[in-house]
C-alpha distance (Angstrom), angle and dihedral (degrees) to the residues before:
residue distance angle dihedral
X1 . . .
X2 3.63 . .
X3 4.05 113.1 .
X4 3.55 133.0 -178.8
X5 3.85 126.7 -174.9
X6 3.74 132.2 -171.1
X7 3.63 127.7 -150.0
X8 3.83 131.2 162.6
X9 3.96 104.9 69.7
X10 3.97 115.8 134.1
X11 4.01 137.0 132.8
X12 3.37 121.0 -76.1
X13 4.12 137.4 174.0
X14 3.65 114.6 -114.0
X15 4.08 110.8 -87.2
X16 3.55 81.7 38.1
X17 4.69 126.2 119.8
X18 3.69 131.0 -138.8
X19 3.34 121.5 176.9
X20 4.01 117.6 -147.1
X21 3.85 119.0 -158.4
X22 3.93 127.6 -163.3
X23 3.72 119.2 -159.3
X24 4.05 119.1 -161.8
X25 3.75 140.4 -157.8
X26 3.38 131.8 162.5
X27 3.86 93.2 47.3
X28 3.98 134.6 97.8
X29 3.80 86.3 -115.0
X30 3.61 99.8 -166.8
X31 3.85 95.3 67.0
X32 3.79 128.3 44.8
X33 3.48 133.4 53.9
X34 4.23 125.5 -95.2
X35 3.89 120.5 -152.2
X36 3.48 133.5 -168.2
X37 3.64 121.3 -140.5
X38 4.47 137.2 179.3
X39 3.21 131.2 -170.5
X40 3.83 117.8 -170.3
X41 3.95 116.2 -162.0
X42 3.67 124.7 -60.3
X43 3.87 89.8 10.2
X44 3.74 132.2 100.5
X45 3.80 124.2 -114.0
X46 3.55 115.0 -74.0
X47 4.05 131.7 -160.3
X48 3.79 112.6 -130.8
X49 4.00 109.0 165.0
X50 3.63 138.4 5.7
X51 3.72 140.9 -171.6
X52 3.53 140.6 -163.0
X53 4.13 114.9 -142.5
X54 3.30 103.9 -156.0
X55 4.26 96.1 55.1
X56 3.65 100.5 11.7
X57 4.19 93.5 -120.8
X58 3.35 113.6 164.8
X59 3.82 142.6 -145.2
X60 3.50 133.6 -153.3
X61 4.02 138.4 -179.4
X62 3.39 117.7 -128.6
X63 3.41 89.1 -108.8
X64 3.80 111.6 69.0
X65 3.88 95.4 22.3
X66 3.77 106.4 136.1
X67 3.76 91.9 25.1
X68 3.79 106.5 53.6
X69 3.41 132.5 59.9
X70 3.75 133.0 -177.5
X71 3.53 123.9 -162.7
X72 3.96 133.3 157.5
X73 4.11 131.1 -141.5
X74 3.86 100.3 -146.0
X75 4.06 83.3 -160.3
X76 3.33 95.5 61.3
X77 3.93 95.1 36.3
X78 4.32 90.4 -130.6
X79 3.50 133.6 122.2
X80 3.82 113.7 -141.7
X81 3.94 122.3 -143.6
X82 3.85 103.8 -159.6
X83 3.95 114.0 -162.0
X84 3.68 131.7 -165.6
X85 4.04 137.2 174.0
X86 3.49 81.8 17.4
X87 3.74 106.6 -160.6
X88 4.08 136.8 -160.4
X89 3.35 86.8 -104.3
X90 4.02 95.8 65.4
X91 3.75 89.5 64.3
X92 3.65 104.7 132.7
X93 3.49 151.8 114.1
X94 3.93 104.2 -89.6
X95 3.85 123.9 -140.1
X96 3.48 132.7 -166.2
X97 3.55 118.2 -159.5
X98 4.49 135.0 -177.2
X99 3.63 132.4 -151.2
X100 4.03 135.3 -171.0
X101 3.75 81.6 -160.5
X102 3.85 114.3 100.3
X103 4.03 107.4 170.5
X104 3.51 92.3 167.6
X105 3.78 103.8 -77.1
X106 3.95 126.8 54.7
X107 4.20 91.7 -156.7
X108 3.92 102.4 155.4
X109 3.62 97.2 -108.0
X110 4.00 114.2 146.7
X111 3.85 103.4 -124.6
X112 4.11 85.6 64.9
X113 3.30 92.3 55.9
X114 3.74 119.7 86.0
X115 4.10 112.0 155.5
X116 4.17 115.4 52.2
X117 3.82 138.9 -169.8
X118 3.60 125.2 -138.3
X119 3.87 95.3 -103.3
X120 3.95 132.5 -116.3
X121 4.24 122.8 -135.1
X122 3.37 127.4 -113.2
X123 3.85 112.2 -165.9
X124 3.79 115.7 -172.1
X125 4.06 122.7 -170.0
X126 3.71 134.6 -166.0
């Protein structure tokens, strides 16, 4: 059984980093592609970074390039979601999401994505 769980949310001022982590079990970690994902109230679900296991290519939304970074420690089986000059507007409830899928690309977009954690909040103030 393939689980995913998120850890790292908090409140922060603008300017500010958190980093997010998602640990996995259940899942042939070496292959595949894991996405995060927010969605802040009132909006739908949107894709913010990607990475492919097996090379470590990454993919970013226009968004948060330049400020977030996602990485993985194969060790540890987690993919890491670091976030910088956090601003209001990255409120949310963060996702992270796997899939054994690899069609060539591992852009955070929703149909990809099969397996899903529970989600941690990030809260960002002015």
């Amino acid at each position: 059984q393939v689980q995913l769980a998120e850890s790292g949310g908090g409140s922060v001022q603008a300017g500010g980093s958190l980093r997010l982590s998602c640990v996995i079990s259940g899942y042939t970690y070496s292959s595949g592609c894991v996405g995060w994902f927010r969605q802040a109230p009132r909006n739908e679900r949107e894709g913010v970074a990607g990475i492919y296991l097996s090379s470590g290519t990454t993919y970013y939304t226009d968004s948060v390039k330049g400020r977030f970074t996602i990485s993985q420690d194969n060790a540890k089986r987690t993919v890491y979601l670091q976030m910088n000059s956090l601003q209001p507007e990255d409120t949310a409830m963060y996702y992270c999401a796997a899939s054994f899928r690899y069609p060539g690309s591992c852009y955070p977009t929703e149909s990809l994505y099969r397996y899903w954690g529970q989600g941690t909040q990030v809260t960002v103030s002015s």
